[in-house]
C-alpha positions in Angstrom: 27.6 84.1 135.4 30.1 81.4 136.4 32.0 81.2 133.3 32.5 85.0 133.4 33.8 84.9 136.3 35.9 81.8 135.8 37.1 84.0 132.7 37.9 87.0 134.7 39.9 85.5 137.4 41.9 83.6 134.2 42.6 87.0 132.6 43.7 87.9 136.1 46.9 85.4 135.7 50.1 86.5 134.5 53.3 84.9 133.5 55.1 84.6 137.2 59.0 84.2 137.9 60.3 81.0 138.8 61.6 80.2 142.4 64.9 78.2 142.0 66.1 76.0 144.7 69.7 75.2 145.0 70.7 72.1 146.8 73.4 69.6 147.0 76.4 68.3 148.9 78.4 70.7 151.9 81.1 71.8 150.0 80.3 71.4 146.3 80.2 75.1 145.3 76.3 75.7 145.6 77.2 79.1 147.3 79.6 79.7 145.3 77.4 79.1 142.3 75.2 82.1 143.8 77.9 84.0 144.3 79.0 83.5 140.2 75.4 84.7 139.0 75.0 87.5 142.2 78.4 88.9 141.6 78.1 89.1 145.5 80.6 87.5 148.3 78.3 86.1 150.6 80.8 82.3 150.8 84.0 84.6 153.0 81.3 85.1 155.5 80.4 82.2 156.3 81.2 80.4 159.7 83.5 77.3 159.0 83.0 77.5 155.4 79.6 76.3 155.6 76.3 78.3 154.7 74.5 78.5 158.2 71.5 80.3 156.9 68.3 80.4 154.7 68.9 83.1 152.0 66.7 84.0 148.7 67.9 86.6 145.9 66.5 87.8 143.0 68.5 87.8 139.5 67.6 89.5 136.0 68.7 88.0 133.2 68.0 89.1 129.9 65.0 91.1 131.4 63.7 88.1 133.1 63.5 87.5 136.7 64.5 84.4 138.9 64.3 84.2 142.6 67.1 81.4 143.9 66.9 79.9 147.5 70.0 79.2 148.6 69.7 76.3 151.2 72.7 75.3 153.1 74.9 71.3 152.2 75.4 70.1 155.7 73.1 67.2 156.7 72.3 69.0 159.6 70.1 71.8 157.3 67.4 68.8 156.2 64.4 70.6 157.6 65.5 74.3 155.7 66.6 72.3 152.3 62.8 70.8 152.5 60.9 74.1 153.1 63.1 75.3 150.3 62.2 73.0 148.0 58.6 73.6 149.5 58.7 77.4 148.4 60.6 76.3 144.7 59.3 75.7 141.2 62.5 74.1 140.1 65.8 72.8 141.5 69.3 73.0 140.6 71.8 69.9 142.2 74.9 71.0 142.2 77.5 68.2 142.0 81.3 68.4 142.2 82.7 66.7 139.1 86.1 65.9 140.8 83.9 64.2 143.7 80.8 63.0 142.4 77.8 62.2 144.4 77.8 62.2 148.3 75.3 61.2 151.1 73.9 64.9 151.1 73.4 64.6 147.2 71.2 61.8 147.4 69.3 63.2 150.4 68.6 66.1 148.3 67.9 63.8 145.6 65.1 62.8 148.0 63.7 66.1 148.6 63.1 67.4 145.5 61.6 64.3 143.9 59.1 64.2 147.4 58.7 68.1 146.2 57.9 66.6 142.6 59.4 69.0 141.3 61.7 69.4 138.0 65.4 69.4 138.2 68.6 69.8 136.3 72.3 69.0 137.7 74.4 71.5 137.7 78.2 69.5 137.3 80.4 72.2 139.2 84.4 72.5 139.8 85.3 71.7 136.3 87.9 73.4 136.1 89.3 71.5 138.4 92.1 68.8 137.3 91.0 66.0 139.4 87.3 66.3 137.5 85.8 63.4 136.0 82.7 64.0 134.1 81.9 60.7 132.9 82.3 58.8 136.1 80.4 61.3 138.1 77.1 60.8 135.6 77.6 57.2 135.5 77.6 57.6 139.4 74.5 59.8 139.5 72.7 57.2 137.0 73.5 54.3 139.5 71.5 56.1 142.0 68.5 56.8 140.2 69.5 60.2 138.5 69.3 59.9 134.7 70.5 62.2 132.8 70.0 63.5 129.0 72.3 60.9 127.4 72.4 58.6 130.0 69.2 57.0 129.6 67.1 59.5 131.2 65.9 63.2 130.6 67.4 65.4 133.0 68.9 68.0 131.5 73.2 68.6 132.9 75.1 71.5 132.8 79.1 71.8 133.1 79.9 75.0 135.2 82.9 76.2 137.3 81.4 78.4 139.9 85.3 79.3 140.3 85.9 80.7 137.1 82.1 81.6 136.5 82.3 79.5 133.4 78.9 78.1 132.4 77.0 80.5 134.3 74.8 82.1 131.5 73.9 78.9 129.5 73.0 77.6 133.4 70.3 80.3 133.8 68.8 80.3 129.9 68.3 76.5 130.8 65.9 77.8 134.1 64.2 80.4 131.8 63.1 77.7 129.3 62.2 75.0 131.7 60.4 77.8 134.1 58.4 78.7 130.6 57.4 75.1 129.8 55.6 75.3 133.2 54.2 77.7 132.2 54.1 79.4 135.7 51.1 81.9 136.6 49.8 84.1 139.5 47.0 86.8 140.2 48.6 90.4 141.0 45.3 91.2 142.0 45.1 88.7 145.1 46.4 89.1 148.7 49.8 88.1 149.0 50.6 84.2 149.9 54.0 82.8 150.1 56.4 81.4 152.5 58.5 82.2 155.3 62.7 81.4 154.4 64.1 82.7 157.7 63.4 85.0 160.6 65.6 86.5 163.1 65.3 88.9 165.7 66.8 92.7 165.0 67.8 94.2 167.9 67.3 97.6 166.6 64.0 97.1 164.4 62.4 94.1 166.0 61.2 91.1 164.8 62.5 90.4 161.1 61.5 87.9 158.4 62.7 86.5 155.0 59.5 85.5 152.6 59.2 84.5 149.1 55.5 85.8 147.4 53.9 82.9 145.5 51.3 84.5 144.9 49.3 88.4 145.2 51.1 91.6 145.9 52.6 92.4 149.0 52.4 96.1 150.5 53.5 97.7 153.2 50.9 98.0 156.3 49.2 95.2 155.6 48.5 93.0 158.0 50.4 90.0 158.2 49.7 86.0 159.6 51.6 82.9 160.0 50.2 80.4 161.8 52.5 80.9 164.7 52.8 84.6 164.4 50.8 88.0 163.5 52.1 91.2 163.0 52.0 95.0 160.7 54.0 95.3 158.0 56.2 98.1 159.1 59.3 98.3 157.4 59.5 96.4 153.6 63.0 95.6 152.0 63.3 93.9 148.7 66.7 91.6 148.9 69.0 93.8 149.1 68.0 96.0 151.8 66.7 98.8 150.0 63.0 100.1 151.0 59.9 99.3 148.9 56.4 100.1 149.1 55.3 97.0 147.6 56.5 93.5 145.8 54.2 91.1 143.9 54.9 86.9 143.2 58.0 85.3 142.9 59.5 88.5 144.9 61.7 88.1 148.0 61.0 90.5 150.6 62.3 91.4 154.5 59.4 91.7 156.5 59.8 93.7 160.1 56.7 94.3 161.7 55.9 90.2 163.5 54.7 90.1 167.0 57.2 87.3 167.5 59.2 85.8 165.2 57.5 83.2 162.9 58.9 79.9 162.0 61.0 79.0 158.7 58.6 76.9 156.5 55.5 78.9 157.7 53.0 79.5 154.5 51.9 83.3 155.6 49.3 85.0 154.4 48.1 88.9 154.5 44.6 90.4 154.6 43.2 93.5 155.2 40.9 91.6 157.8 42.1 90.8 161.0 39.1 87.8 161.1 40.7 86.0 158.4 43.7 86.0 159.4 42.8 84.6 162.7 41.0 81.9 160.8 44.0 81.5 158.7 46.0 80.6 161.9 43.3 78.4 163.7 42.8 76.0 160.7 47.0 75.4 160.5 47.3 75.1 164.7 45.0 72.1 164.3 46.9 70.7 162.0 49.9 71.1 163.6 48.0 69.8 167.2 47.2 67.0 165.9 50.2 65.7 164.6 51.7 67.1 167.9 49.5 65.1 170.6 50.3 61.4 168.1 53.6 62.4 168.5 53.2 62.7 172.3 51.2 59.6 172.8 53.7 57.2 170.7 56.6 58.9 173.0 54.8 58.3 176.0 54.3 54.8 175.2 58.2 54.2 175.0 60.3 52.5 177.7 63.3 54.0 177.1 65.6 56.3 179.1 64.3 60.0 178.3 66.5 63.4 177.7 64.8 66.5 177.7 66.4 69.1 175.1 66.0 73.1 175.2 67.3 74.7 172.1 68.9 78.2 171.8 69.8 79.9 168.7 70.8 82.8 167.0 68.4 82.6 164.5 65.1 80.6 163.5 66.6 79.2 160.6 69.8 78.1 162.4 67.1 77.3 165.3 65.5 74.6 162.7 68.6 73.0 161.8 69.6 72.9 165.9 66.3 70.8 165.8 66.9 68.9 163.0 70.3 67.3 164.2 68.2 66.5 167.4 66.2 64.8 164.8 68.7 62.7 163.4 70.5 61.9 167.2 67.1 60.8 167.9 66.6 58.7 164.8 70.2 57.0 165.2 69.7 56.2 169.2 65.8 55.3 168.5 66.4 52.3 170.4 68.4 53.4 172.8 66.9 56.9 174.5 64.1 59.3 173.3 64.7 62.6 173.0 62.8 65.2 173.1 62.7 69.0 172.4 60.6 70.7 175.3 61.4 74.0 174.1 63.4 76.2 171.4 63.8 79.8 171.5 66.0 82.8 170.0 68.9 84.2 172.0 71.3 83.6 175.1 70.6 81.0 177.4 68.5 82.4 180.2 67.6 82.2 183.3 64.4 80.9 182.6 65.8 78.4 180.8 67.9 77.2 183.2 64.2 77.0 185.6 62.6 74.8 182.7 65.7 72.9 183.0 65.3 72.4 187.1 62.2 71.1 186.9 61.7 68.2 185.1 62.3 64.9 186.2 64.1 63.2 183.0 67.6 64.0 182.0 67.5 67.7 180.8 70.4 69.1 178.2 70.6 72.5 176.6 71.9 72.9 173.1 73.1 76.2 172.5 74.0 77.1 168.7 76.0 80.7 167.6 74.6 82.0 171.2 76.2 82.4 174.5 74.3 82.4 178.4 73.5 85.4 180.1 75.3 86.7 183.4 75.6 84.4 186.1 74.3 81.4 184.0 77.3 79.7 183.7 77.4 79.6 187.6 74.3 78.1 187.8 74.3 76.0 185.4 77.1 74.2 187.3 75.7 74.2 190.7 72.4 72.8 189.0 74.6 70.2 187.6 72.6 71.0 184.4 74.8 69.7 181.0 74.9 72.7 178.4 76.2 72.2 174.7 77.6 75.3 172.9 79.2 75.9 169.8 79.0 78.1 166.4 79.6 75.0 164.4 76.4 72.7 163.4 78.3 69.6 163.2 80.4 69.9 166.7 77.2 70.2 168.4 76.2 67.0 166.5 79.4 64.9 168.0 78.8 66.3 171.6 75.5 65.4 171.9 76.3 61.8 170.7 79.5 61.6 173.3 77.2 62.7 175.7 74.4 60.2 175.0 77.2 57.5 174.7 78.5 58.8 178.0 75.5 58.6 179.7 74.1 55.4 178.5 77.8 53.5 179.7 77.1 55.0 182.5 73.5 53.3 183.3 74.9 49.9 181.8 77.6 50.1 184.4 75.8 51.0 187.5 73.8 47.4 187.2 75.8 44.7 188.7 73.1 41.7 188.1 69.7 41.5 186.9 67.1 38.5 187.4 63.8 37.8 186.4 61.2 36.8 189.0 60.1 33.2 188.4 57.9 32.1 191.7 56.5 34.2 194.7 56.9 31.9 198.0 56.0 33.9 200.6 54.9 37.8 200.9 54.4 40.2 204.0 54.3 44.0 203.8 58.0 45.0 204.3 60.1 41.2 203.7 59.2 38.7 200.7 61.0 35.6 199.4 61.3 34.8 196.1 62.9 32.9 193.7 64.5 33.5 190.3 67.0 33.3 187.6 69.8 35.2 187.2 70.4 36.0 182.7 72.7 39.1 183.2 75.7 39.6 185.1 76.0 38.6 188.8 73.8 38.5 191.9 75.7 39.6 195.5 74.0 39.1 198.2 73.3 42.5 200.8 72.7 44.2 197.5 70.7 47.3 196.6 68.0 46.8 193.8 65.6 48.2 191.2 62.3 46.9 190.2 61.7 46.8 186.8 58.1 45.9 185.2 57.8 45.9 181.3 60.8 48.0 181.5 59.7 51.0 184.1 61.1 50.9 187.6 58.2 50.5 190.2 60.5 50.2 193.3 63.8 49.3 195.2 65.0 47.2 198.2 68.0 45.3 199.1 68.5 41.2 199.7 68.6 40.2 202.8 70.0 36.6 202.2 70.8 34.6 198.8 70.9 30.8 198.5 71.6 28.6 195.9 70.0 25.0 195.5 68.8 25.5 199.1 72.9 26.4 200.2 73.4 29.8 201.2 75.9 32.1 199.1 77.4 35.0 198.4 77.1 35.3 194.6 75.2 34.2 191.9 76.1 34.2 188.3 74.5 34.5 184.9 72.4 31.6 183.9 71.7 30.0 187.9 68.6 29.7 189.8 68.3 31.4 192.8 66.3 31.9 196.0 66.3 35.5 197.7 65.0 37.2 200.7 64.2 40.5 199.8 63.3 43.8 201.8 61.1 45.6 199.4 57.4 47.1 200.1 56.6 47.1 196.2 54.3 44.1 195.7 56.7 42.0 193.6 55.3 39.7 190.6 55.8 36.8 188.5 58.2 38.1 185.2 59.6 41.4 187.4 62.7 42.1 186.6 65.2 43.0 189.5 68.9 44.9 188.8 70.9 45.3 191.5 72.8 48.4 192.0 75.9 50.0 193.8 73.6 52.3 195.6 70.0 52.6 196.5 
């Protein structure tokens, strides 16, 4: 009985349509590229001249299909380039020949090779007359990337997105590699797939971009991801037009979400509520988990703390928002933390502004392609609470630094002198003198001071009197022993460090 039904659910799969990623440098022609095999003009919309969003389209060629995901170049997009090489069967890196490799090239590099899977170079802008072909391979094979003829297998195409020149032999070459993977699916299962995008419709609802990987897809099913659940209402293959249904490979609009679900999100649809609930509870786990270790190591940091709340036009652009705070937070790890407290779609509110009020670290909103609602603007000021705002990805980037910059000169500067506690001579409740050595700055005496113990302040007080080898002073400097009488009702130890301030 088992081999029949092992043979059934073989006979089941059929040849599926490969999923293309497209991924590369900002500014090397990927779009474009798209825009050659689409016929379509989707690059003169774009913000800055930089592809903002997650996008997938569906081709035919020579009566075969291929779905390409177009992920955006900037560094910022990390997070949506990974899920899109997630989703994909194959990748295309496009390179421009009159450039050759870049730092977002070789990240890419990295993504698709942690994907594992196959890839082929697409060597763009040769048409151009500053183009050098042989120096840009002999670039990509330094850095890892061998290609057929240069030691290695990868197969490389020459293509001018410009003057769509190439563009045919480009996609015979992902027909016969997608073949040699012999890709399959079941028509017969419940759809599976990812999500590429979402974004919130203001006249339909909830919206979301999914590729099928596998099953068939129809409208009124219901629908799961493990952050969101919804009816299928509406169904639009890629270019907007109504469906009833689309099977694997396939990418689809989706209205119909209770709330909008997160790029990256593996969905599934059932005609079972039950599973679909199970569905969600077995991925929240997973994601918990990773969540409360995440928590823990933060919490066990000693380092100054800024509390983000991201707004954004979209989820996708929502993703890359958090990614930069990523890489802020990767560059600075020694400096701050940083962490995201919340994200959300849409203007900054005034609830956001609440969140903001109340917590007791640095907060900072980070507002990307949205504005802030009435009045917010007002408050924000009055609040004295720091809001970032702008429709370009990278300028965000550089004011978040010059604001973490800003604020960290700003903490170095406030502390005159700091010593370290070496002896305890004599402690009541209120007064206590000790003695020390001063290894930063300067000591003044009748200064204000913080109490620092393994690097979080426990207290403050102010020196009463200073003295140095038993004479009394007014300073002390770097590198000097010290005796102070100190008005502090912290209970001071051995190895405390104290900072004095301009103000208490």
């Amino acid at each position: 009985m088992k081999n029949n039904q092992e043979k059934k659910i073989n006979n089941d799969l059929i040849a599926r349509p490969p999923i293309v990623v497209v991924l590369g440098h900002i500014d090397h022609g990927k779009t474009k590229l798209l825009d050659a095999i689409r016929e379509t003009e989707i690059v003169q919309q774009e913000i800055g001249g930089i592809t903002q969003s997650i996008g997938a389209y569906e081709v035919n060629f020579q009566g075969k299909k291929i779905t390409f995901i177009d992920t955006p170049g900037h560094e910022a997009f990390m997070t949506m380039r990974s899920y899109g090489a997630k989703v994909a069967d194959l990748a295309i890196l496009v390179v421009a020949g009159d450039e050759g490799p870049k730092e977002q090239t070789w990240e890419s590099v990295r993504i698709i090779k942690e994907a594992d899977i196959p890839f082929l170079v697409a060597l763009n802008k040769v048409d151009k007359p500053g183009c050098d072909v042989l120096k840009t391979k002999k670039q990509l094979a330094e850095g890892g990337v061998y290609l057929e003829g240069y030691g290695g297998d990868i197969p490389c195409l020459e293509v001018s997105a410009k003057e769509k020149k190439g563009i045919d032999d480009l996609l015979e070459l992902i027909i016969l590699m997608s073949e040699m993977l012999e890709l399959k699916a079941n028509p017969n299962n419940l759809a599976r797939g990812f999500v590429v995008d979402s974004f919130l419709d203001k006249k339909r609802g909830n919206s979301a971009s999914l590729v099928i990987k596998d099953g068939t897809l129809r409208q009124g099913e219901l629908i799961a991801t493990p952050s969101s659940f919804g009816k299928i209402r509406i169904l639009e293959d890629c270019w907007q037009k109504p469906i009833r249904e689309a099977s694997f490979s396939s990418p689809v609009l989706v209205v119909g979400f209770e709330n909008l679900p997160k790029i990256g999100e593996e969905f599934l649809v059932s005609q079972n509520k039950d599973d679909l609930l199970r569905f969600q509870e077995e991925k929240k786990e997973k994601e918990e988990e990773g969540e409360r270790k995440k928590i823990i190591e933060e919490k066990e940091t000693k380092l100054p703390f800024f509390k983000l709340i991201l707004k954004s036009d979209t989820f996708g652009s929502l993703e890359a928002l958090a990614r930069v705070v990523l890489d802020i937070k990767e560059k600075y790890k020694e400096k701050v933390v940083l962490e995201i407290i919340a994200k959300g779609i849409g203007e900054v509110s005034e609830s956001d502004l609440k969140m903001a009020t109340s917590l007791t670290a640095q907060p900072l909103i980070l507002a990307f392609k949205v504005g802030e609602g009435k009045n917010i603007g007002f408050l924000l000021e009055k609040e004295k609470i720091p809001l970032i705002k702008n429709d370009l990805i990278y300028k965000i980037k550089e004011d978040v630094e010059d604001f973490i910059k800003k604020s960290l000169a700003e903490k170095e500067k406030i502390y005159l002198g700091q010593l370290k506690v070496l002896e305890i001579f004599s402690s009541t409740k209120k007064k206590k003198l000790i003695g020390g050595e001063v290894f930063e700055g300067e000591i003044k005496n009748n200064s204000s001071f913080l109490i620092f113990r393994e690097e979080e302040e426990i207290g403050r007080g102010k020196i009463l009197s200073l003295k140095k080898e038993k004479m009394p002073v007014d300073s002390v400097s770097a590198g000097n022993l010290c005796g102070l009488l100190i008005e502090c009702h912290t209970e001071i130890q051995k190895g405390d460090i104290i900072k004095t301030i301009k103000r208490v």
